[in-house]
Residue, then its C-alpha position, 0 to 999 in steps of 0.5 A: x419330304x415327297x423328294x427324299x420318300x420318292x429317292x427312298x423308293x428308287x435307291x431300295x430298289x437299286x439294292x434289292x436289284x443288287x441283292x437279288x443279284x447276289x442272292x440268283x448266285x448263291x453262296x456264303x457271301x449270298x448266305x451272309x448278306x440274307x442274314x445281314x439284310x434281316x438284322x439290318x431291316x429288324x434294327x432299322x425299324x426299332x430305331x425309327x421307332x424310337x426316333x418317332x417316340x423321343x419326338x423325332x419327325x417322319x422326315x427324319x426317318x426317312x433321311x435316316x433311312x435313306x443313309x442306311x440304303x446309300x451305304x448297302x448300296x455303295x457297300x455291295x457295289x464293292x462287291 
């Protein structure tokens, strides 16, 4: 668990240099990913939560976690 906590660390940080980036140009595509990023993060946290209620373990949380951040990460490096 301290493995995947400590890549969770150092892969957010990857895309909020990515958003941050994207958010100094401003824009729609700045707009639209700032809006995404909120939704994202609202439904991140209901399925920990629910993940935590039907018995699901921390660890899975975090590995679920990591896959989303791994995905915005690959997704705005297209961009």
């Amino acid at each position: 668990m301290g493995t995947d906590l400590a890549m969770l660390g150092v892969e957010a940080q990857m895309v909020i240099g990515q958003r941050t980036a994207m958010f100094m140009l401003g824009g729609p595509k700045a707009d639209k990913e700032a809006r995404l990023m909120v939704t994202e993060k609202v439904k991140a946290a209901s399925e920990a939560a629910a993940t935590i209620a039907l018995g699901g373990t921390p660890q899975k949380v975090v590995r679920d976690y990591r896959r989303k951040v791994r995905a915005n990460h690959r997704r705005l490096g297209k961009g």
